[in-house]
C-alpha positions in Angstrom: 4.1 -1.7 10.5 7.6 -3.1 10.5 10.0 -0.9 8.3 10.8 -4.1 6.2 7.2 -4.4 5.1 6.9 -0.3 5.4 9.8 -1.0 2.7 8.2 -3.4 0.1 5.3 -2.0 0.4 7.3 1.5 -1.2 9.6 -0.4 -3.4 6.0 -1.9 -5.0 4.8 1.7 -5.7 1.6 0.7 -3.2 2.5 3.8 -0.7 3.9 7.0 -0.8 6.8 8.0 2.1 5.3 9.8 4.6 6.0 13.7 4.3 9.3 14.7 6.6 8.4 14.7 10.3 5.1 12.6 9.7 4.6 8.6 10.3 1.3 8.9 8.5 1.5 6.8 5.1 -1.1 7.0 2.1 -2.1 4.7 -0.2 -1.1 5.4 -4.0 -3.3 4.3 -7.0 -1.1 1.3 -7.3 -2.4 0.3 -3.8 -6.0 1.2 -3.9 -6.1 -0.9 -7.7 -4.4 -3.9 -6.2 -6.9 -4.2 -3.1 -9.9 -3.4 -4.7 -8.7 -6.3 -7.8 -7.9 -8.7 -4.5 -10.7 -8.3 -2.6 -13.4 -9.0 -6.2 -11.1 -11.9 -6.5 -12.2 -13.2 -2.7 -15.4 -12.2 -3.1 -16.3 -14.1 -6.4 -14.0 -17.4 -5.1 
């Protein structure tokens, strides 16, 4: 990921910083609410 999205993506509260010395990002409970709410949206439309 580009660290300008790596960067919004943070700022939104939908991933956590990756732990000193690791790349590896997680997905808050921000995150995980906001694709689960997006993907019921697609699926009913």
């Amino acid at each position: 990921m580009s660290w300008s999205v790596t960067q919004e993506l943070t700022r939104a509260g939908f991933v956590n910083n990756p732990v000193q010395g690791r790349r590896i990002m997680s997905i808050t409970a921000a995150g995980q609410q906001f694709l689960r709410t997006h993907a019921l949206r697609r699926a009913l439309s």
